[in-house]
MISE-410359 format. One record per residue (C-alpha): residue in three letters; x, y, z. Coordinates in steps of 0.1 Angstrom, whole numbers. Example, Ala and Ser with C-alpha at 12.3 -4.5 7.8 and 13.67 -1.06 7.14 Angstrom:
REC   rest       X       Y       Z
REC    ALA     123     -45      78
REC    SER     137     -11      71
//
This chain:
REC   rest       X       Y       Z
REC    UNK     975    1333    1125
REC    UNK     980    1309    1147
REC    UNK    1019    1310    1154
REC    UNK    1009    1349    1165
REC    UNK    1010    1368    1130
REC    UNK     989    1396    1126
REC    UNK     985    1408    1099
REC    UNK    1001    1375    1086
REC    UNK    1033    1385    1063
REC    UNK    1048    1349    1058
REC    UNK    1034    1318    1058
REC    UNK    1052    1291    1075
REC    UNK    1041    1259    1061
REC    UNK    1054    1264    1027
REC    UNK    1088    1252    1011
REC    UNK    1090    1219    1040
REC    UNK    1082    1246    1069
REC    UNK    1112    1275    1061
REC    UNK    1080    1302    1045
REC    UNK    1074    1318    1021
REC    UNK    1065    1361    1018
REC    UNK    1035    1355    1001
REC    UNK    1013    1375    1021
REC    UNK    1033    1401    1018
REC    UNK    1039    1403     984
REC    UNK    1006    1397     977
REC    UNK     971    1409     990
REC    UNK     953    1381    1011
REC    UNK     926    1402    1032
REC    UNK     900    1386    1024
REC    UNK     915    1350    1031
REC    UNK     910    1357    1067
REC    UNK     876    1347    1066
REC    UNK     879    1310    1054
REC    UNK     908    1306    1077
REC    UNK     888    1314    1108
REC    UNK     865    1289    1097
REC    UNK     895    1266    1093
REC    UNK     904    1277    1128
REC    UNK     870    1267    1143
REC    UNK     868    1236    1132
REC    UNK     858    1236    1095
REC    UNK     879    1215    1067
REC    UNK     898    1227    1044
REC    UNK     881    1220    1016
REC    UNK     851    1230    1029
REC    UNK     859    1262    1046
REC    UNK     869    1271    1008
REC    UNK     837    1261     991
REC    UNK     821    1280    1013
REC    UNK     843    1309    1005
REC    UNK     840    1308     970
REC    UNK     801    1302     977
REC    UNK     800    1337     993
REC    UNK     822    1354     964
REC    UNK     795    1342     939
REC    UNK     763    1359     960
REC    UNK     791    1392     962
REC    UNK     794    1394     927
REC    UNK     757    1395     927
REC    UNK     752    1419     950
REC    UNK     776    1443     941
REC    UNK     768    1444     906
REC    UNK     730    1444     909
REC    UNK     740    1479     937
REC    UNK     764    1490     911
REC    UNK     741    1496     882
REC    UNK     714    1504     898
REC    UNK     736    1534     918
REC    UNK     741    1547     882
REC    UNK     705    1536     864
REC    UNK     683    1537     892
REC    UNK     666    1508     873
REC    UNK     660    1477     894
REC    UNK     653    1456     864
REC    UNK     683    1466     843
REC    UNK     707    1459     873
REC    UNK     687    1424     878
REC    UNK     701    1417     845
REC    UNK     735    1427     848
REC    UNK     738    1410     876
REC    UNK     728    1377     865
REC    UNK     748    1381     832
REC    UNK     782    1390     852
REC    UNK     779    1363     879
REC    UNK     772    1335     852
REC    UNK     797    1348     824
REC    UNK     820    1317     813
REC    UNK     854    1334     820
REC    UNK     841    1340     855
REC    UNK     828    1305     859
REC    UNK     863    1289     848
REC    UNK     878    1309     876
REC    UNK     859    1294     899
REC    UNK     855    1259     888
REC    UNK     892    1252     865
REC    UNK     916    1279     876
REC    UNK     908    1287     912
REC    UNK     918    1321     907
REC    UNK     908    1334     937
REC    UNK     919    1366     938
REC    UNK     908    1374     904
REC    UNK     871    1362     910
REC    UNK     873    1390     944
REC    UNK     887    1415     919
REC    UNK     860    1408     893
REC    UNK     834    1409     926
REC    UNK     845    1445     935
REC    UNK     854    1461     897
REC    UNK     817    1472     895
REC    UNK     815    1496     924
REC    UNK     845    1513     911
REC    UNK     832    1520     878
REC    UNK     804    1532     899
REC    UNK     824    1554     920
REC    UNK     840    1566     889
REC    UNK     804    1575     876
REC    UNK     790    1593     907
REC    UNK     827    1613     907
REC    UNK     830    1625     871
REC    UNK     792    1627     865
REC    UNK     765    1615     889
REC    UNK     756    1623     925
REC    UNK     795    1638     936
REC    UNK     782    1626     973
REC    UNK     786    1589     962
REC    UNK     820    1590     959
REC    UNK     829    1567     988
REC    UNK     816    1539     965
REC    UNK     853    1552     947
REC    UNK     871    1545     977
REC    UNK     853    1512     989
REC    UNK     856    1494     950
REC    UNK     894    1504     947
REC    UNK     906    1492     983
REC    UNK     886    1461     978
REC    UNK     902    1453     945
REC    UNK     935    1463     957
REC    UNK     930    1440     984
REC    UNK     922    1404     963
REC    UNK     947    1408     933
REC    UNK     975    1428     919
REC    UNK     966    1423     882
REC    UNK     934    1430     889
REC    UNK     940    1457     903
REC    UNK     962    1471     875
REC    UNK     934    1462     850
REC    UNK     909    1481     869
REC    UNK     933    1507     870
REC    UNK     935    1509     831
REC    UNK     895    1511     831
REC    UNK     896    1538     856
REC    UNK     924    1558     834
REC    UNK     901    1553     802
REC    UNK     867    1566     820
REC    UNK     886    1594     837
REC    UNK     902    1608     803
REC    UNK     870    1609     784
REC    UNK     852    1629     812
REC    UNK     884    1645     821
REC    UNK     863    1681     817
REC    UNK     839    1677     842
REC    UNK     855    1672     869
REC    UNK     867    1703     869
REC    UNK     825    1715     869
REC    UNK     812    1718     906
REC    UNK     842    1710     922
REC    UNK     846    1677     916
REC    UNK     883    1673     913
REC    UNK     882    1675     953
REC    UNK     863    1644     955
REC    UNK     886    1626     935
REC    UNK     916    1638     955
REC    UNK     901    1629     989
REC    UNK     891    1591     972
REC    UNK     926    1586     960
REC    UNK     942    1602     994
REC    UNK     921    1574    1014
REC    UNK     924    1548     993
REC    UNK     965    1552     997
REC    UNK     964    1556    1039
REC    UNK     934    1529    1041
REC    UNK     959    1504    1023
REC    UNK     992    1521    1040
REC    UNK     988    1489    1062
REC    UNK     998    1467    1035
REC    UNK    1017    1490    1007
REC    UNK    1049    1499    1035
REC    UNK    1054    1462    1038
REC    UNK    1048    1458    1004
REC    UNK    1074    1478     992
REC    UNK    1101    1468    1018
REC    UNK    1098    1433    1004
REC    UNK    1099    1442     970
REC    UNK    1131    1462     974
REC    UNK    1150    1432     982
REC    UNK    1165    1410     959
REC    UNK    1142    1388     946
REC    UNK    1142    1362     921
REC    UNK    1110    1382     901
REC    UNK    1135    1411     897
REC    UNK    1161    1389     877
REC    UNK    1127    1372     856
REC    UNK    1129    1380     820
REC    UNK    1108    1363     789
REC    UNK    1072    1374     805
REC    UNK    1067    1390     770
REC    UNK    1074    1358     751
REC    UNK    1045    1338     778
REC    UNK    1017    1367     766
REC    UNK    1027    1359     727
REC    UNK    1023    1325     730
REC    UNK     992    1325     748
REC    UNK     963    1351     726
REC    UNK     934    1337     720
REC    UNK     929    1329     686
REC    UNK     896    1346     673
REC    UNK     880    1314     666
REC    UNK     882    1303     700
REC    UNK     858    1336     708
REC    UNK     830    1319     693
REC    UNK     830    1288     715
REC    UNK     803    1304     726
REC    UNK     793    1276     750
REC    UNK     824    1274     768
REC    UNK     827    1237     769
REC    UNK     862    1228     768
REC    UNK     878    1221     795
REC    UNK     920    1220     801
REC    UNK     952    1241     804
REC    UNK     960    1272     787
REC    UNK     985    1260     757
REC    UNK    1012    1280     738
REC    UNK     997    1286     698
REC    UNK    1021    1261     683
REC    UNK     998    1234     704
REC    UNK     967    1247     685
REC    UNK     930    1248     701
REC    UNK     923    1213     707
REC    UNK     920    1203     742
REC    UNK     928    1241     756
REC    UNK     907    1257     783
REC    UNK     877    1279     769
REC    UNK     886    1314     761
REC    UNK     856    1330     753
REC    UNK     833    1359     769
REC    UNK     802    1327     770
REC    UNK     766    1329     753
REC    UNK     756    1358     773
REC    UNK     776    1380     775
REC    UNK     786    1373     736
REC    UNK     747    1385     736
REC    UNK     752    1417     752
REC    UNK     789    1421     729
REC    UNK     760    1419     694
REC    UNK     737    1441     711
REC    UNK     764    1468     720
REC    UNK     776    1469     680
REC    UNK     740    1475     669
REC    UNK     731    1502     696
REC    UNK     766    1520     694
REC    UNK     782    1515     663
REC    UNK     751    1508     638
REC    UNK     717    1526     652
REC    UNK     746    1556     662
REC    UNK     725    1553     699
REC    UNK     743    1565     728
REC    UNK     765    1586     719
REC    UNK     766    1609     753
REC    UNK     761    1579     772
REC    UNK     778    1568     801
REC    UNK     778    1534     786
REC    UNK     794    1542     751
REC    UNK     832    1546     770
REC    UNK     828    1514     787
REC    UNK     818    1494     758
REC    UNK     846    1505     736
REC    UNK     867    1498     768
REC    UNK     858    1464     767
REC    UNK     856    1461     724
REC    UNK     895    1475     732
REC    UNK     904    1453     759
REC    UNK     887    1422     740
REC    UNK     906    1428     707
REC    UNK     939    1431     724
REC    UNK     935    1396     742
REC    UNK     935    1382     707
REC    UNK     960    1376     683
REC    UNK     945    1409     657
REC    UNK     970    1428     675
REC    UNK    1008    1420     669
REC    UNK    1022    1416     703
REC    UNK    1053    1395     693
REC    UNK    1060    1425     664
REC    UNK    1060    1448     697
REC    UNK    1081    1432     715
REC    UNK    1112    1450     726
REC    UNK    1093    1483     732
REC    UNK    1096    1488     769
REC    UNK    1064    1501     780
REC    UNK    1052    1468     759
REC    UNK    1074    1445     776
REC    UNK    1065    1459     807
REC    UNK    1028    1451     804
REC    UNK    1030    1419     792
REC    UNK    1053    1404     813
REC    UNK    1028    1416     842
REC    UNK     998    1404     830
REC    UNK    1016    1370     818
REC    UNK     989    1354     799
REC    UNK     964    1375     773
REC    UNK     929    1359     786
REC    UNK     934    1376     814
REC    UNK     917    1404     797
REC    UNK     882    1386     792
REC    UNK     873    1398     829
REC    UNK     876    1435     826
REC    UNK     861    1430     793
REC    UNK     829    1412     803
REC    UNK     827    1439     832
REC    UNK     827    1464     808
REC    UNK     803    1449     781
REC    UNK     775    1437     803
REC    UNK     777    1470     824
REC    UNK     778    1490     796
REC    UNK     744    1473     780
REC    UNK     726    1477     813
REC    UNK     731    1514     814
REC    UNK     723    1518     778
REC    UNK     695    1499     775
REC    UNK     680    1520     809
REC    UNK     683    1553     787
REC    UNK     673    1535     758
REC    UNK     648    1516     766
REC    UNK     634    1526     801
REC    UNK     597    1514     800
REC    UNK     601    1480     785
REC    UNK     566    1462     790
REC    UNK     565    1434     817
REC    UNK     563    1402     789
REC    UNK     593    1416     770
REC    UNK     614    1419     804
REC    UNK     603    1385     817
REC    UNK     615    1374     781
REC    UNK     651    1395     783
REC    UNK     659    1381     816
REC    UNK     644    1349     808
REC    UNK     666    1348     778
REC    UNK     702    1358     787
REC    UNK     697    1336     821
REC    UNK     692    1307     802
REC    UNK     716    1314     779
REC    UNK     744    1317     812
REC    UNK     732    1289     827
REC    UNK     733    1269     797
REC    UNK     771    1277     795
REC    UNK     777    1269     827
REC    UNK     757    1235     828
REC    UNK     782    1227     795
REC    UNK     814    1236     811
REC    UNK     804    1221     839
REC    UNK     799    1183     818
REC    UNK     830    1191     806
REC    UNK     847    1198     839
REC    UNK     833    1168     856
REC    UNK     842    1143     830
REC    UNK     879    1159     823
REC    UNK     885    1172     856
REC    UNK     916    1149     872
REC    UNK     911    1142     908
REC    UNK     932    1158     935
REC    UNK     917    1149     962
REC    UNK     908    1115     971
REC    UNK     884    1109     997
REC    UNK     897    1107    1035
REC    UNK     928    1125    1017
REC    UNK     950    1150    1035
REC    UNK     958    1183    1024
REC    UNK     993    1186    1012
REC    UNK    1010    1213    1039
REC    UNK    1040    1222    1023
REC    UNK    1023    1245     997
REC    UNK    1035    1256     966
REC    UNK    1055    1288     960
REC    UNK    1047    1297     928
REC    UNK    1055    1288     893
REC    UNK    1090    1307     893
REC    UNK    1097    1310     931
REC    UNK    1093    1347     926
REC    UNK    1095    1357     959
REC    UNK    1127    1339     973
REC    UNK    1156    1359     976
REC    UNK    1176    1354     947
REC    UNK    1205    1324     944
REC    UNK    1184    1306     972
REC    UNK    1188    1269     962
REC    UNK    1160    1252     975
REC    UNK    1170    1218     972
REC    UNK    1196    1228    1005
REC    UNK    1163    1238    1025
REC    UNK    1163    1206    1049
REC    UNK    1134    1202    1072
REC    UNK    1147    1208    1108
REC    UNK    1180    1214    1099
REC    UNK    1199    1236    1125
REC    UNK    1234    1252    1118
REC    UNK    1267    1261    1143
REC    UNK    1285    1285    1133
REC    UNK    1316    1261    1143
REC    UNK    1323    1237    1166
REC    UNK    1319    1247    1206
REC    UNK    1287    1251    1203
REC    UNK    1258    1229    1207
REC    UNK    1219    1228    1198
REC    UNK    1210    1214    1230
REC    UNK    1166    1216    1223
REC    UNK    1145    1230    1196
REC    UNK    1113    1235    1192
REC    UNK    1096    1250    1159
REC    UNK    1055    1260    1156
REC    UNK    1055    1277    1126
REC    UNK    1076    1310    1123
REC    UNK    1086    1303    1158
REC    UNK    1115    1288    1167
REC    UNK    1126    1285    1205
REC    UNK    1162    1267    1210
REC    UNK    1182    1256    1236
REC    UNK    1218    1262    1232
REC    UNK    1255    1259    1247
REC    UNK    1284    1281    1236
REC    UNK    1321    1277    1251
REC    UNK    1333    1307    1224
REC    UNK    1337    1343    1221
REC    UNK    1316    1348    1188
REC    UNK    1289    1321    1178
REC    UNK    1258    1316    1158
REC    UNK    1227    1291    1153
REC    UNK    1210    1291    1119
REC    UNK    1172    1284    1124
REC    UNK    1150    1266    1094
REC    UNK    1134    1300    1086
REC    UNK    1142    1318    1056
REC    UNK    1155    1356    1064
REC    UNK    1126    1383    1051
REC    UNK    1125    1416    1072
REC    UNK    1109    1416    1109
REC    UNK    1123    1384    1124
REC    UNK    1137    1390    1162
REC    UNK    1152    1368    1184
REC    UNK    1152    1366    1218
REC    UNK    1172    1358    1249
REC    UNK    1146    1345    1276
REC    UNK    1168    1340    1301
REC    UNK    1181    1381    1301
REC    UNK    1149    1395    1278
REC    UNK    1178    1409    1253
REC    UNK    1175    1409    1218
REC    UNK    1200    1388    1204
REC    UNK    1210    1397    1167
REC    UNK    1195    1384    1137
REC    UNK    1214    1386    1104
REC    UNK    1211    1364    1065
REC    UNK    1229    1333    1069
REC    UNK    1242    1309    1040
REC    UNK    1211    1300    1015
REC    UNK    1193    1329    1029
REC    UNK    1183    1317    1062
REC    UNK    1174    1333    1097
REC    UNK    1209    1333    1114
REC    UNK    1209    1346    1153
REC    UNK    1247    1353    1168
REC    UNK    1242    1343    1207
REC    UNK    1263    1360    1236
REC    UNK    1297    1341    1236
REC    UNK    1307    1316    1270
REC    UNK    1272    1312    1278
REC    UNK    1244    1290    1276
REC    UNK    1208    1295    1276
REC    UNK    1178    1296    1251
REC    UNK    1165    1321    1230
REC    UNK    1133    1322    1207
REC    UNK    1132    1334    1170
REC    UNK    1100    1347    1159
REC    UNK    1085    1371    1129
REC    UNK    1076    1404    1146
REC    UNK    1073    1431    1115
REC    UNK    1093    1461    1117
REC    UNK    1083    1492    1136
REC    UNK    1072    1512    1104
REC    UNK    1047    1484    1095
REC    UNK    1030    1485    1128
REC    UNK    1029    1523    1125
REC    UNK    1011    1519    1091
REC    UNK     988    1498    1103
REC    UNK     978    1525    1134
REC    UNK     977    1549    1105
REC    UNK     954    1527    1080
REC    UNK     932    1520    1115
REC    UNK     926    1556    1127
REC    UNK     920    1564    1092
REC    UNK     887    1539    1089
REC    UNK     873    1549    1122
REC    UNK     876    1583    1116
REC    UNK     859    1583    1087
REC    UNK     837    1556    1094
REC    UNK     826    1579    1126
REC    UNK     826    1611    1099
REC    UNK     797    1592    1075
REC    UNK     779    1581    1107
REC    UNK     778    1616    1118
REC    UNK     771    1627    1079
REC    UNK     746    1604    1079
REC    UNK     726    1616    1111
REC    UNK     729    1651    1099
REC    UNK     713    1648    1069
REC    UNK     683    1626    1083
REC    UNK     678    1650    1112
REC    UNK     675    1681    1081
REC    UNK     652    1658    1063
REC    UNK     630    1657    1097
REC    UNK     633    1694    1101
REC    UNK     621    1698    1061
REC    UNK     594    1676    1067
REC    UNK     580    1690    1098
REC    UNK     583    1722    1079
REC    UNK     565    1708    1050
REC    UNK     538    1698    1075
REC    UNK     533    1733    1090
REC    UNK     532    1748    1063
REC    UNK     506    1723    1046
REC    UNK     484    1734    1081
REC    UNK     453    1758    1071
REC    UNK     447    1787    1091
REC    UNK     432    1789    1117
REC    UNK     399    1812    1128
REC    UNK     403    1835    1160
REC    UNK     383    1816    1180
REC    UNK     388    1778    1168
REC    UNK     409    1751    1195
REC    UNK     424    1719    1185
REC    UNK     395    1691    1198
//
């Protein structure tokens, strides 16, 4: 943001100051916040506590709006909500893996599940809740988002025949036609990148990862969630791994959901019966009951699990789907629970979460190694990933030299530089016909360079090792300024993914108005109408 990127495409402090396309390979919306409180003055480490702070009371909020949208029961989406935001796998997120995108994932996969709901089966004019969920996943992590997307798949083929009742199919097309041109902004970018040539297209062995990493069933019954450490391959064993398990609580709502659904037979047109199974599925196949090294070489298999790289990743759609699943069972189940048994519920499976996270949380402290040492500065040149994935492939890093600037031959001469992040302005000399200066910037699409002098774009090509290389106009000297600009089609997706949220933005405003100017009408009608006669001769006093 600060060397003029907007929306930011490539950060320029990683690999010693040459970027990297993170942000263009991957969502980072919602990282804007805690970098404009970076900007203002906040610490680093601070302006992400306070981040992550604000994802927690989310996750809160959207659940608790979530269920409630589908039960309209305040008590049974109390309870959800304080089961979900204390659930162990979402606590190690926070506190061991700082998986930020996958906690905003987790935050938002409840409103799409209601969106899903209000589309298939409840109130059709809730279906922007559709729209808001999926964008917003989208929008914090790619996994997640294909995980949600599973979920959605699931739901929508067991209520596949309604939404053909009352329209509904048209609802569904308008949420899936907005969520594609509100994220246009970020998807043309997204594949222009990902056509290059890029190290994760030549990756292989992601299959081999997912095998080595189920969760052993055992390891489901830590029910406290107490261990703290990495996630180990199976010939390691248990001892000393990270905590795999769905936590006290929401192991609580797991027992519950096999007596209600698959003993007492409860349920069985219940919104809540899909999702449970959804997350009985997704939990099962995180485990080592299914035979995922047997399936390897299928390539539909292969596919999937070199995406989702480790198993456990499938504990967070399956808590979502558990603990969402009791709360709208147990509102059609039981819907007039007395006031000492739901102080007792909630009472219960809060202190059963909180209990989980009060043991991880021992664990984390006394395990934890320490990054950070007090008065410590934060490390700039950032990592790039565990396999580099998205350098252009043969890049050798270890040729990346900080401030290294490269003639095409000698007769020309790097006079001045001057480098702020993806901008690079040099001062150069040239006594030959054809010439070039490579910059310490790695080539991705939309860098431009500039002449000052004349105002003439100068032309930017891929030099040796993948680097920005500008050819400058021959028997001439001068300076010229390199800089990431985008390419037109992004900026004309991002006009598009604009004018698309104010226009409808503007359309529910205007929706909204409508309708609470015809309730006005219906109540002054109500009002007249509730007005006795009146005699020939009677006045108003």
């Amino acid at each position: 943001l600060l060397c003029g990127q907007f929306p930011v495409r490539v950060h320029p402090t990683h690999l010693d100051g040459y970027g990297y396309a993170t942000a263009a390979l991957y969502p980072e919306l919602f990282l804007y916040f805690p970098a404009l409180l970076r900007i203002m003055g906040m610490s680093v480490v601070l302006s992400f506590k306070v981040f992550l702070f604000l994802i927690n009371v989310a996750t809160a909020l959207v659940m608790y709006h979530a269920v409630k949208s589908i039960t309209e029961s305040s008590y049974y989406a109390a309870l959800a909500s304080v089961v979900y935001t204390v659930a162990s796998y979402r606590v190690i997120c926070v506190h061991e893996r700082a998986a930020v995108g996958e906690l905003l994932a987790m935050c938002f996969m409840p409103l799409v599940v209601s969106g899903i709901y209000h589309v298939f089966i409840g109130d059709k004019k809730k279906w922007p809740q559709l729209v808001i969920g999926a964008t917003c996943v989208f929008q914090s992590h790619l996994i997640g988002t294909l995980l949600t997307a599973f979920l959605a798949v699931f739901l929508g083929l067991v209520y596949i025949r309604r939404l053909f009742s009352e329209k509904r199919w048209q609802y569904l097309l308008l949420s899936i036609a907005l969520i594609l041109l509100l994220n246009l902004w970020f998807l043309v970018p997204f594949f222009d990148f990902y056509s290059l040539d890029l190290v994760q297209n030549h990756l292989g062995g992601g299959g081999n990862i997912f095998h080595d990493h189920v969760i052993i069933p055992a390891q489901l019954l830590n029910l406290f969630g107490d261990n703290y450490g990495l996630s180990y391959e199976l010939s390691h064993g248990m001892l000393g791994e990270m905590s795999q398990t769905l936590g006290l609580s929401v192991s609580a709502c797991l027992l519950g959901g096999i007596v209600l659904f698959l003993v007492k037979k409860k349920g069985k047109d219940s919104f809540g019966l899909p999702l449970f199974l959804f997350g009985l599925l997704t939990l099962v196949c995180s485990t080592s009951l299914v035979p995922w090294r047997k399936l390897e070489g299928l390539e539909p298999v292969d596919l999937l699990t070199t995406t989702l790289q480790f198993p456990w990743r499938l504990l967070g759609p399956a808590t979502l789907a558990v603990v969402m699943a009791m709360a709208v069972a147990g509102a059609r189940e039981y819907p007039a629970l007395s006031g000492k048994t739901k102080r007792l519920c909630l009472g219960l499976l809060l202190g059963l979460g909180i209990h989980g996270c009060v043991a991880f949380g021992a664990s984390a402290t006394q395990n934890m190694p320490v990054y950070l040492e007090k008065a410590q500065a934060i490390n700039l040149n950032s990592t790039i990933g565990m396999n580099q994935e998205y350098l252009l492939y043969g890049t050798d890093t270890e040729k990346l030299v900080s401030c290294l600037y490269i003639i095409s031959q000698d007769g020309v001469q790097v006079l001045d530089k001057k480098k702020k992040g993806t901008t690079v302005t040099v001062d150069y000399a040239n006594g030959l016909e054809h010439a070039w200066i490579e910059v310490p910037l790695l080539w991705y699409p939309g860098y431009k360079a500039i002449d000052l002098d004349t105002g003439l774009e100068l032309p930017v090509t891929i030099g040796d090792n993948h680097v920005v290389r500008v050819t400058v106009p021959g028997m001439s000297e001068g300076t010229f300024r390199v800089y990431y600009a985008g390419r037109g089609r992004y900026r004309t997706a991002e006009v598009i993914s604009i004018l698309t949220l104010v226009c409808w933005g503007g359309f529910c405003l205007w929706r909204r108005k409508k309708e609470k100017a015809a309730d006005s009408i219906s109540d002054c009608a109500g009002d007249t109408a509730a007005v006795p006669e009146r005699g020939e001769h009677e006045t108003d006093c």
